[in-house]
N, C-alpha and C positions, 0 to 999 in steps of 0.2 A: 544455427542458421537464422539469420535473423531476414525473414519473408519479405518484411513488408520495404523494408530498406531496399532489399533485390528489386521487388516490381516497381519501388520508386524510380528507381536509377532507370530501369529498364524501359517504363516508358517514357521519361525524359529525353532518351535517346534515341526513339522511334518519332518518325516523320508526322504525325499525328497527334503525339505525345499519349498514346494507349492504345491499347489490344486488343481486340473481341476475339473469340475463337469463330469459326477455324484458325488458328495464327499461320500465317505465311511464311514461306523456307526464311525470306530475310528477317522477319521477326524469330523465330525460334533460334538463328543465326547470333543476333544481337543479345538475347536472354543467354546464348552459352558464353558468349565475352564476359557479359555482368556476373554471371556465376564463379566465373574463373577470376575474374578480377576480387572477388571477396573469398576466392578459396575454398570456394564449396565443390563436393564431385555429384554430379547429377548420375550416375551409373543407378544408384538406385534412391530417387529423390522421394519424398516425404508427401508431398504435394505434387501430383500430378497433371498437367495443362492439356488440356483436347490435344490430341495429335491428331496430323495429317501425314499425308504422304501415301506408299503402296503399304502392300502385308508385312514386307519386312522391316520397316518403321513400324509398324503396331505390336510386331511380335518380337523387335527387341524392346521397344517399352516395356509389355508387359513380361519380358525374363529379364527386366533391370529393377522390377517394380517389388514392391514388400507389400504382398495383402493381407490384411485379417482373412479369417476363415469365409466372415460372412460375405465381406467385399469379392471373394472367390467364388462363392456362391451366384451371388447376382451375375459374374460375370461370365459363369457357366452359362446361368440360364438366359441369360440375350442373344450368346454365341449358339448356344442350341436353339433357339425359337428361329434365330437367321439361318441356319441350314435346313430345319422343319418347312420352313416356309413355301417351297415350291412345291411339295407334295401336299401339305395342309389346307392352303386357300383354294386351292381346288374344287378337294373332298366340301369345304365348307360353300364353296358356290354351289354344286351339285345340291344340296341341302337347301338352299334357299335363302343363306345366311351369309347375306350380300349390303353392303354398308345402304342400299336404298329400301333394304329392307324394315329400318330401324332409326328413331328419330334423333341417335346421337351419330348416325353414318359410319364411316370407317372407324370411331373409337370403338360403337357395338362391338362390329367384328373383331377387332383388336380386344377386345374383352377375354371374348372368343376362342381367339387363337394363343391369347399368354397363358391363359389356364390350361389348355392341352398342354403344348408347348413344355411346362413346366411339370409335367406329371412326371415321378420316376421312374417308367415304365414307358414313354413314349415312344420307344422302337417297338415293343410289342403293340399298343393301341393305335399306331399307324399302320401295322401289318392286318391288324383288327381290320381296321377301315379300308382297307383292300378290295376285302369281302366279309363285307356283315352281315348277319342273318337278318330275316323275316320278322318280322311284330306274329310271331304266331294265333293265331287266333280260330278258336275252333268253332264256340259259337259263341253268342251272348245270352246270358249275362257270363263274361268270362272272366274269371278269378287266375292272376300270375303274378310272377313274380320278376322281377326286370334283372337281377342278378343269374335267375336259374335260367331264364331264356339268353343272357348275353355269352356266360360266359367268361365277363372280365371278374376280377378280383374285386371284393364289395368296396375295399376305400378307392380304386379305380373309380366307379360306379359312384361311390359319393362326393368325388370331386367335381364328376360331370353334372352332377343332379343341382350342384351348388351355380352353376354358370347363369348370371341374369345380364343381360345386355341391357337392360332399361327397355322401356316404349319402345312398342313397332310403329310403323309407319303412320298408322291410325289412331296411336296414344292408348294403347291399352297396353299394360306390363305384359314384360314375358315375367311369370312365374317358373319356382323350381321345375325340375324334372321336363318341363318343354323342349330346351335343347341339347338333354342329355336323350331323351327319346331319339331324337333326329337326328342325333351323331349316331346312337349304336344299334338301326335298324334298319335298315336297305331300303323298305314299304313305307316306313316314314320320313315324312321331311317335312319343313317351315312352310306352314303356307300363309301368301299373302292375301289379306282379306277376307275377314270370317271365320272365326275356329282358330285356335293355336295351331293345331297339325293339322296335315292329310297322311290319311294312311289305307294306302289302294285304292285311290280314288275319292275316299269320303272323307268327310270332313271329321275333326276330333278334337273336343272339347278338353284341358287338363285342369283338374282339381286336386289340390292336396288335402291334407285332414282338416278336418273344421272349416273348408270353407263356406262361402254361402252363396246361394243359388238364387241372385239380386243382389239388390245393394240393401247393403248395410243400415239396419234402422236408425231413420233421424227424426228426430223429435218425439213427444212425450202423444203417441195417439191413446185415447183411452174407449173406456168401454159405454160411455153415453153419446160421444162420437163419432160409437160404430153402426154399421146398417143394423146390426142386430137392437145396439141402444136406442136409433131413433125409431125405427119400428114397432120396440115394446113403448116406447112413449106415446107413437100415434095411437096404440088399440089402449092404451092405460086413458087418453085423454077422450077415447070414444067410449070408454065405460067397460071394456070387453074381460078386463083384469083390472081386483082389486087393489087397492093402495100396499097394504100390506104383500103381496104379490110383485107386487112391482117393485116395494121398495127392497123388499128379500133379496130380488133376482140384481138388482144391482149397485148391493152393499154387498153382496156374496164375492170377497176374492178370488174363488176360484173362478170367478168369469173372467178375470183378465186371462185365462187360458182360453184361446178360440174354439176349441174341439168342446171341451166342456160346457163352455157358454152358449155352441149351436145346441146340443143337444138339450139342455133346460130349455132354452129358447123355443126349442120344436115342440115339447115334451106340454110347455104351457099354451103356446098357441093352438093344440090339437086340443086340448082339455077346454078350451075357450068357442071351442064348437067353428075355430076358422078350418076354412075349405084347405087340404092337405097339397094339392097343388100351388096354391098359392104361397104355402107356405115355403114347400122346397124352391119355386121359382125362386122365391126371393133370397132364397140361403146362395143357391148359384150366382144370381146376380153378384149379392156380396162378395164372396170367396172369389168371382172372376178377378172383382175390381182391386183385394187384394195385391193377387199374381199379374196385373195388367195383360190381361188376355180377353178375346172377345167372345169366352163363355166354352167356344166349342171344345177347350179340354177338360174345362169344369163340369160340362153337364156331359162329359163321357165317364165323368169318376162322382157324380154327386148327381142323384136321380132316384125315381121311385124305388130301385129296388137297394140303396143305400140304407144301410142300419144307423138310425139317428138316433136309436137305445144305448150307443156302446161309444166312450168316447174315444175309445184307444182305433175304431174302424174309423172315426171322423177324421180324426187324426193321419194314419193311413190314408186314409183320401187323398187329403192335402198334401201329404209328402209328394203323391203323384202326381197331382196337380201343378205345384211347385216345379217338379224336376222337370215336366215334360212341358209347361210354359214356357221355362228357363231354354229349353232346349229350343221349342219354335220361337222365341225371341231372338237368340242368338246366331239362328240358323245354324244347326250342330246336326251331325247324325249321332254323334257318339259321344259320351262322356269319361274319361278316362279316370277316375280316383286313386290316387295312391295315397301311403300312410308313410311317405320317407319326411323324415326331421333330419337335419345333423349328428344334434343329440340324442338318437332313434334310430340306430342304422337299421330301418323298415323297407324292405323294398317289393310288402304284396300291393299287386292294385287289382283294380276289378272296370272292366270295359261295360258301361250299359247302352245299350242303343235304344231309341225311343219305343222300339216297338217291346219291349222287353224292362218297362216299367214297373207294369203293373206285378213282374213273376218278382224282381230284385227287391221290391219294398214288401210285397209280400210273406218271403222269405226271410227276413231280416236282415238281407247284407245291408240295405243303406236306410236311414232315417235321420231324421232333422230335430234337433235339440237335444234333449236330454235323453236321458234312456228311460223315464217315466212312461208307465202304459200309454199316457194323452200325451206325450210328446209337450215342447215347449213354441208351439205356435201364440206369441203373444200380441196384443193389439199395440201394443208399444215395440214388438219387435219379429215383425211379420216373416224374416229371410233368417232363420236358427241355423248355425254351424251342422256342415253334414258328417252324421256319424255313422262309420262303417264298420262292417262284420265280417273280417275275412279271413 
């Protein structure tokens, strides 16, 4: 069959001299003369043209049509996303996962809704969302698991965890696991404004593994820099610490770690006969201006009765400092962590609420940086991936 000669002729012969789709009964009309006229049978043609018309035009195209497997495929899953649809956008307005919600509008939701849509299990996971359970939560810091509390099948579970719709309404991404929570838990949904989720009223912050609690270090800050380095310079240049002292404490490497470098820092100023309040003032001040906070979570975790002998408590500190900053900067009650990757099929996480800080880093479910006793708070890279223990 030679194609291109048919749609020549074809629209030679049409009043416009071509066709856009939808094509019209007289057009489709006109291409069966030219077809016939070169002796070809369209019963089951090669190249198929947009049709129009009712169902039973579409449903003898397609049982006149010859598909590949995969073209079957596709055409499974459109035919099912359009019958899914009047139950689905529902369930997902209920959620909060409405095209004003999100700055690409109805594609988000169309994101959304092709990924369900498309699961091989979507009679059951519509039955699912019927009736979903509860975010069970008993207390904090509360350690679960999003497979054992749902219920579905874990590749279920990591198809929905995969779903990103881009930017909400305010430009901040949705990450994984956000609106896999708020499809498969009754007490959770999207919330607009502050926090990824709500969940029974409060607000709920999601984190996956490594992320970090601020933004990401930019630029090269160093340790002469910092409050700590312009401080030992002012008592160096008032006489209070010798040269060799001074030069020690900041050709020493290991000061580009923060924990490490307050503690030397504290360690020589006390030895230097300065007033010990003065000293911690200033360490708080510092460390506030770190985490851009106005001191009051700094001096509830860094204060006279903080151990500035031990850099692994310094350190500790600062993770609390950090996370509960993190928390009143973004106005969050809660912090949600999970450890799922694709490549990972992980699905524990652990809920921390502000007030339940200080017991989480304690015990070592969550810390920042490396797994080294001082942790990796560096002057070059202030907000360290968070690492969990669950």
């Amino acid at each position: 069959m030679d194609t291109e000669k048919i749609i020549k002729e074809w629209f030679y012969r049409l009043p416009k001299g071509y066709a856009e789709a939808p094509y019209s009964k007289n057009e489709l009309e006109v291409l069966d003369t030219v077809m016939a006229e070169f002796n070809v049978s369209h019963k089951k043609p090669e190249v198929i043209l947009e049709a129009t018309g009712d169902k039973a035009d579409i449903k003898d195209l397609i049982a006149n049509t010859e598909f590949t497997e995969e073209e079957l495929d596709e055409l499974r899953s459109f035919i099912v996303s359009i019958g899914y649809r009047k139950s689905l956008i529902p369930y997902l307005t209920s959620k909060g996962m409405v095209p004003s919600a999100y700055q690409l509008g109805n594609r988000a939701v169309k994101v959304i809704f092709n990924r369900i849509a498309q699961l091989p299990n979507i009679v059951d996971v519509l039955k699912y969302f019927e009736s979903p359970p509860d975010l069970s939560i008993s207390s904090t810091p509360f350690k679960g698991n999003i497979v054992d509390q749902s219920g579905l099948p874990s590749e279920t579970i990591s198809e929905l965890m995969q779903i990103q719709p881009g930017a909400d309404y305010g430009g901040n991404s949705t990450g994984p696991a956000e609106i896999a929570l708020a499809l498969l838990f009754n007490n959770v949904s999207n919330k607009q404004g502050g926090g990824d989720l709500e969940v029974d009223g409060r607000t709920l912050e999601v984190k996956g593994k490594e992320a970090r609690l601020g933004s990401q270090a930019r630029g090269k800050k160093t340790l002469e820099s910092s409050f700590i380095g312009y401080l030992l310079y002012l008592i160096h240049e008032n006489g209070k610490i010798s040269d060799e002292v001074y030069d020690q404490f900041m050709n020493d490497t290991d000061h580009r770690n923060i924990a490490i470098a307050v503690r030397d820092f504290y360690e020589i100023l006390l030895d230097a006969g300065t007033d010990k309040s003065f000293i911690i003032e200033n360490i708080q001040k510092g460390i506030a201006g770190i985490f851009f906070e106005n001191k009051g979570v700094t001096n509830k975790y860094i204060n006279s009765n903080t151990d500035f002998t031990d850099a692994n408590k310094i350190m500790k500190q600062m993770v609390k400092i950090n996370l509960e900053a993190y928390m009143e900067k973004i106005k969050v009650d809660s912090i949600l962590f999970h450890l799922y990757r694709p490549n990972k099929q992980n699905f524990d996480f652990v809920i921390i609420d502000k007030a339940d800080v200080d017991t989480a880093v304690e015990d070592g479910t969550i810390r920042l940086g490396s797994k080294k006793k001082e942790g990796s708070f560096f002057w070059h890279d202030t907000n360290p991936g968070v690492v969990l223990t669950l």
